[in-house]
N, C-alpha and C positions, 0 to 999 in steps of 0.2 A: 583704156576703159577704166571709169574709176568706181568705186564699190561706195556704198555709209548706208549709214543706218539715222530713221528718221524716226522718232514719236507715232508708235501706231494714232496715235488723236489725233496727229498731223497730216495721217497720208492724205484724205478728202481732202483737204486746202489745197494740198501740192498738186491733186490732181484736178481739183473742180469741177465746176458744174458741166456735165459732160464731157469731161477733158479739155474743159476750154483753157486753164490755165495751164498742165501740164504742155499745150500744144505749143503757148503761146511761150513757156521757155524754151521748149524746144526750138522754137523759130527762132526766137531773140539767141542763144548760142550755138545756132547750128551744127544742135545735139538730139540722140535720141535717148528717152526715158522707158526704163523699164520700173514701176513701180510693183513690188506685193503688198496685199492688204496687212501682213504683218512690220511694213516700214522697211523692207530692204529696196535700195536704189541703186540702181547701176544705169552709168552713162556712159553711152557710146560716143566721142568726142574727142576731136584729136588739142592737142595741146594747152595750148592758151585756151579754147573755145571748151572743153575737158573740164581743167579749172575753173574757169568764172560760172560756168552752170554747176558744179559741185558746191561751190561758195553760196551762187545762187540757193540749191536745196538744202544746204544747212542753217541759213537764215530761214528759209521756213519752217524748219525744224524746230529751230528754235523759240518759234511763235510769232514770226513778221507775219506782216499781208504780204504778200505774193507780189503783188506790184509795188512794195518799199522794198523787198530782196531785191526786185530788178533793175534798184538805184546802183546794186554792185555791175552793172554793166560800163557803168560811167570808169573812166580810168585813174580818174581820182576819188573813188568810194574806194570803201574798205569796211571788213567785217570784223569785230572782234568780241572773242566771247571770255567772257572772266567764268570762273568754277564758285560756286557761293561756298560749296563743301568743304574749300580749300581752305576757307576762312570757319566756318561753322561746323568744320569735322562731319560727324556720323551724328550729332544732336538734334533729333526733328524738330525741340523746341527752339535751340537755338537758329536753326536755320528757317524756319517760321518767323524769329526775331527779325531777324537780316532781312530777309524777302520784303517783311512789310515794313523797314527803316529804306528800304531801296523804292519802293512804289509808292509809300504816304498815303495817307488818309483821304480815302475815294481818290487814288491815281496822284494826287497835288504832286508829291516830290519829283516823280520821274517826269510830270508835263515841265514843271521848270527845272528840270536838266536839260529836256528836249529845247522847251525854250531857248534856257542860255546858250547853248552848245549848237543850237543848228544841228542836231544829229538824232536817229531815232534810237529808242533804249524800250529793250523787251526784258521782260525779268517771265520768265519759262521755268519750272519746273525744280535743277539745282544750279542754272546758269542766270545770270545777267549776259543780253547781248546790246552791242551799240553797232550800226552802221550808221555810217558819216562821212566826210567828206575827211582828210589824213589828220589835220590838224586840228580840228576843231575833235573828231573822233579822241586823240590822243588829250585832248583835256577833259571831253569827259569819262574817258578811260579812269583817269588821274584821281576826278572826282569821283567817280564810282568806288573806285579802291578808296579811297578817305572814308565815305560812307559805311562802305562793309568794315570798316578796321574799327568804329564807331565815331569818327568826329560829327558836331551836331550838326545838325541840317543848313542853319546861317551861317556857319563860318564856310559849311562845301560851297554855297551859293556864292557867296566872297569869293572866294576862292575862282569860280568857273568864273564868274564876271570881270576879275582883275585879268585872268589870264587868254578868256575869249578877246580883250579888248588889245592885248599883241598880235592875236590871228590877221591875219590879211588872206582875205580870201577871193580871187578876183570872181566877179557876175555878171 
C-alpha cells in the first residue's frame, strides 16, 4: 500500500466528474484509490502497478491533467519534479520572481520549453514539474535549472535546441 498527500485544490481533478477519472486510473494500474476531501491518498497496489499509479497521483498533484499523468504509463515516461524553494529559499517575493521567469509572459516561456523539449512542464504552487519521455525530459530538466539559477530566456532556448538536436528519440 502506498500512502501521499495531494493539494486539497487537486483532489476534484484526481477524482472527477463523478469518479470518472479516479476509476479510470484505477483501471489503467490495476489499483484501488482511496481518496479524503482533505488530499490524503492511499493505494492499494501491488508492486510495479503500486508505483506507477502513485507517480501517476503525484503528477496530478502537481497540477497535470489527468490524462498527461497517464503518459507515465508508457515505460519510457518519467516524472520529475524540481523544488523552486530550493532555489528561492523562504522569499515570497523571490519565489513569485522564479515562477514567473519559469512560465513567461501569458504562458510564452514554458509553451516553448514544451515545444523544444517534446515534454510537458507545470509550474504548481513551490514546484516546477516536467513529464517526458527520459531524454528529452532530462534536457529540459537542465534547462529548467538554468532558468531558476537565472540565465536569460535566449541563451536557455539555445541551449534546449542544440541539445534536443543529439536526442534520438525513436516514433
Amino acid at each position: 500500500m502506498y500512502e501521499l498527500r495531494i493539494p486539497r485544490a487537486r483532489v476534484a481533478c484526481l477524482i472527477g466528474k463523478k469518479g470518472e477519472t479516479k476509476r479510470l486510473i484505477e483501471r489503467s494500474t490495476k489499483t484501488r484509490l482511496r481518496v479524503s476531501s482533505e488530499g490524503d491518498v492511499q493505494i492499494d497496489g501491488e508492486g510495479y502497478n503500486g508505483y506507477i499509479c502513485e507517480t501517476v497521483v503525484k503528477a496530478v498533484g502537481r497540477g497535470f491533467n489527468p490524462l498527461v499523468a497517464l503518459q507515465l504509463l508508457q515505460e519510457n515516461y518519467a516524472l520529475e519534479i524540481i523544488e523552486i524553494k530550493d532555489v528561492a529559499g523562504n522569499k515570497p517575493h523571490k519565489l513569485t520572481r522564479i515562477r514567473s521567469r519559469l512560465i513567461g509572459e501569458r504562458g510564452k516561456a514554458r509553451r516553448i520549453i514544451e515545444r523544444l523539449t517534446r515534454c510537458h512542464v507545470c509550474v504548481y504552487g513551490k514546484t516546477v514539474s516536467i513529464i517526458g519521455e527520459y531524454e528529452p525530459l532530462n534536457v529540459a530538466f537542465r534547462g529548467l535549472q538554468k532558468l531558476l539559477h537565472g540565465s536569460p530566456h535566449g541563451h536557455v532556448y539555445g541551449f534546449l535546441e542544440r541539445e534536443m538536436r543529439k536526442v534520438r528519440i525513436p516514433h
